[in-house]
C-alpha positions as CSV (number, residue, x, y, z in Angstrom):
1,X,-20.4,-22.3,-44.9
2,X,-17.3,-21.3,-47.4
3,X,-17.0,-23.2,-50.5
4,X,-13.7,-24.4,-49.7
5,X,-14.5,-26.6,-46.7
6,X,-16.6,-28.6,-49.0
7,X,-14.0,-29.3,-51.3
8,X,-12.1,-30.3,-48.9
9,X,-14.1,-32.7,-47.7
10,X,-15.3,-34.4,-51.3
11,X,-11.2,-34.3,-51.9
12,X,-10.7,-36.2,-48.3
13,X,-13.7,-38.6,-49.4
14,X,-11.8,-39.3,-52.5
15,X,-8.3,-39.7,-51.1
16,X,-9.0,-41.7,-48.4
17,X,-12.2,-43.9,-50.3
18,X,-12.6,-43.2,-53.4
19,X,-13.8,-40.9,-56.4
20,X,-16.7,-43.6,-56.5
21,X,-17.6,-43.4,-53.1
22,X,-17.6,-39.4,-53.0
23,X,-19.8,-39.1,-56.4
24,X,-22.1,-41.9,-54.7
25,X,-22.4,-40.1,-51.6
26,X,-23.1,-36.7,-53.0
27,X,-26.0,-37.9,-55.0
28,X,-27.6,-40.0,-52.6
29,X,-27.7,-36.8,-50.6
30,X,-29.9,-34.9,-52.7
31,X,-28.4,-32.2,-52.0
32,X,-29.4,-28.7,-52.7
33,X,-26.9,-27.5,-54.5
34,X,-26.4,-30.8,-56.6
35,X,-23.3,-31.2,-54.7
36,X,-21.5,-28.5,-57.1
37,X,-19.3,-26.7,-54.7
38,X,-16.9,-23.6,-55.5
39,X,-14.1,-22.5,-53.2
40,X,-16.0,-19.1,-52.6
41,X,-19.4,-20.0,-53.1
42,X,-21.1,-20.2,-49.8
43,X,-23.4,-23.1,-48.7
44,X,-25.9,-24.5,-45.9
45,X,-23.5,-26.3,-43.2
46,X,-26.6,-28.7,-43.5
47,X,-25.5,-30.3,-46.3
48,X,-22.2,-31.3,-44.9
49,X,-23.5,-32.9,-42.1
50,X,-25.4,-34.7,-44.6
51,X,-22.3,-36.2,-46.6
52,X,-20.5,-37.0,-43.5
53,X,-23.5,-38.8,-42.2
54,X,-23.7,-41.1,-45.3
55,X,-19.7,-41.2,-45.5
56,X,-20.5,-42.9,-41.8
57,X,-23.4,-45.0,-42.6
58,X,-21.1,-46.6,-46.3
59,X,-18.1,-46.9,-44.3
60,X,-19.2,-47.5,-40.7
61,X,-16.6,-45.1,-39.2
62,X,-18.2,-43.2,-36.3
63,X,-19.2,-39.5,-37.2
64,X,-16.9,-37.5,-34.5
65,X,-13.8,-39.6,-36.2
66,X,-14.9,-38.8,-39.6
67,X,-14.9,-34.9,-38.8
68,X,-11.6,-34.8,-36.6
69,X,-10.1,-36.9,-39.5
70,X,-11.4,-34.0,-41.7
71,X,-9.9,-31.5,-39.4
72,X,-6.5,-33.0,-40.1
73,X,-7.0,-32.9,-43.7
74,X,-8.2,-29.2,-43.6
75,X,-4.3,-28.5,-41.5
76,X,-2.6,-29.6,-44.2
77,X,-4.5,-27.5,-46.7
78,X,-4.2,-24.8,-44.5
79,X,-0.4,-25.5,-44.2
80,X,0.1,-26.2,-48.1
81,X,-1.5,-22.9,-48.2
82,X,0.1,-20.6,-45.4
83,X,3.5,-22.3,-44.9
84,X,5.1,-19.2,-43.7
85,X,2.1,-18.2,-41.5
86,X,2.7,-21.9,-39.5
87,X,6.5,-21.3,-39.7
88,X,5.7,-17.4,-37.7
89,X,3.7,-19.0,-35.2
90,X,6.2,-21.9,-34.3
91,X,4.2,-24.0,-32.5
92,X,0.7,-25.4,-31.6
93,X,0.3,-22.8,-28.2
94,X,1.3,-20.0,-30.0
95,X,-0.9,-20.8,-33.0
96,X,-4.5,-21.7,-31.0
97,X,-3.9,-18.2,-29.4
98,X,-3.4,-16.3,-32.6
99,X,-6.5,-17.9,-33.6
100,X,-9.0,-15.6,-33.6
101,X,-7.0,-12.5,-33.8
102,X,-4.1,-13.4,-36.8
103,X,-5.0,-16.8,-38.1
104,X,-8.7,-15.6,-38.7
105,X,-7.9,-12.4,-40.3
106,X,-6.2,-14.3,-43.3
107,X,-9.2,-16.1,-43.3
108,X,-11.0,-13.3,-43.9
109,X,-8.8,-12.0,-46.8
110,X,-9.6,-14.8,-48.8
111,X,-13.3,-15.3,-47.8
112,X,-14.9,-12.3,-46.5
113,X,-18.1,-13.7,-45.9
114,X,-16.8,-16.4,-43.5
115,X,-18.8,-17.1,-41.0
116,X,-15.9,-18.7,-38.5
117,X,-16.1,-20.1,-35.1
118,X,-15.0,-18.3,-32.4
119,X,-11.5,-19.4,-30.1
120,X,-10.9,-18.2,-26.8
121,X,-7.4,-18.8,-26.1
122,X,-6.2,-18.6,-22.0
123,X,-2.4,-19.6,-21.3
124,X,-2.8,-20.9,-17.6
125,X,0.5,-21.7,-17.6
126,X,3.9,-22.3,-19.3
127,X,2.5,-25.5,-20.0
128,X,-1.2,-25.2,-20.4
129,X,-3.5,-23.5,-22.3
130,X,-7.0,-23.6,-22.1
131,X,-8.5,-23.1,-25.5
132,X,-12.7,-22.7,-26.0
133,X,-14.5,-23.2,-29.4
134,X,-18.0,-21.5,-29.5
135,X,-20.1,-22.4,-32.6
136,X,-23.6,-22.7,-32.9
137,X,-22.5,-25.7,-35.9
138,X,-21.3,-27.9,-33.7
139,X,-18.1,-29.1,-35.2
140,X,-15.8,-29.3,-32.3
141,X,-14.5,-32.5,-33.2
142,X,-13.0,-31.0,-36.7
143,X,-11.6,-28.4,-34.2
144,X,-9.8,-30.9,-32.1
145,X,-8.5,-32.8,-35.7
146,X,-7.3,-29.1,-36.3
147,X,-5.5,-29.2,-32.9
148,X,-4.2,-32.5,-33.3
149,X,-2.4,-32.0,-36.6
150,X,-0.9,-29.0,-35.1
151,X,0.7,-30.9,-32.7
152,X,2.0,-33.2,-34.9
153,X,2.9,-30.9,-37.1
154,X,5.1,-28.9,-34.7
155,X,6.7,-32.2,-33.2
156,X,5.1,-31.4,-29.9
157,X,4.7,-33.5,-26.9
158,X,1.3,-32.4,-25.8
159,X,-2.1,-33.9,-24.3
160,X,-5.6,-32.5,-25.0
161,X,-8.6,-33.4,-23.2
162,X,-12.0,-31.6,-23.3
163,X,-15.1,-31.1,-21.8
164,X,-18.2,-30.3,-23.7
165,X,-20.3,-27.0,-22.4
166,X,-23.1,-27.5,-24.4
167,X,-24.8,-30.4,-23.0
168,X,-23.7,-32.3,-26.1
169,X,-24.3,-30.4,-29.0
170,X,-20.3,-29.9,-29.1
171,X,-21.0,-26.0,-29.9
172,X,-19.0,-25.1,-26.9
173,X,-15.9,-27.5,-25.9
174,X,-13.3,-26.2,-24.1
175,X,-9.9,-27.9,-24.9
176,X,-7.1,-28.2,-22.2
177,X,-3.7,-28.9,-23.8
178,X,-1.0,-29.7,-21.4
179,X,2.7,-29.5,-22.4
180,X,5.0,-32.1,-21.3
């Protein structure tokens, strides 16, 4: 897993904790790489899971909050980032199925050696889209914070629901999002 998405999370740990609680929780960890992340540097998914499970056990928030809150915190990176990539898409429907095939790619510019979950993007209708996540990580719910800040971002008034194809292991959800 890129570099970046740990920053990111130490960064939301710190803005939404504290600096104390983030250096705390990195080295009660024990983590492999000392918790000394780089943008590009890529490291085991494992140890995030780790952080966010002692982020859950300090602050007794439940782990599927903690990662969809960090999904909402990675779309604002992603926006502070890309601003004119959001403005071309114009709207959450229009982004989730550009996913995979525009969204990605720029992914890939920065960090070639992304390994990135996979979107499957079906407009059922004018007002639904059916949208699946496939990855073996699990980390669905930091998928649906991603689709949520969309939303909110764009001003839209839209539901999501979703049902998990994995038997639980939230490495295959697929997310229905129905436009009022």
């Amino acid at each position: 897993m890129k570099g970046m998405v740990f920053t990111e999370l130490i960064e939301m740990i710190e803005a939404r904790f504290s600096l104390e609680l983030a250096e705390s929780i990195i080295e009660a960890c024990a983590l492999p790489s000392g918790g000394a992340y780089t943008a590009i540097g890529t490291y085991d998914h494992a140890e995030l899971v780790a952080i966010v499970v002692e982020l859950a056990e300090r602050t007794g928030a439940e782990i599927p909050q903690l990662i969809h809150a960090f999904g909402g915190h990675l779309f604002a990176t992603f926006l502070k980032d890309r601003p004119a990539l959001f403005a071309q898409m114009g709207g959450t429907f229009a982004l989730l199925e550009h996913l995979d095939g525009t969204v990605h790619v720029e992914v890939r510019k920065l960090y070639p050696d992304a390994e990135l979950p996979r979107f499957h993007a079906e407009r059922r209708s004018p007002t639904h889209l059916a949208l699946t996540y496939t990855s073996e990580r699990g980390f669905a719910d930091l998928a649906h914070g991603l689709i949520d800040a969309s939303i909110a971002h764009y001003h839209e008034p839209i539901t999501v629901t979703s049902e998990d194809l994995s038997a639980g292991r939230r490495a295959h959800v697929r997310f229905d999002l129905h436009h009022a």
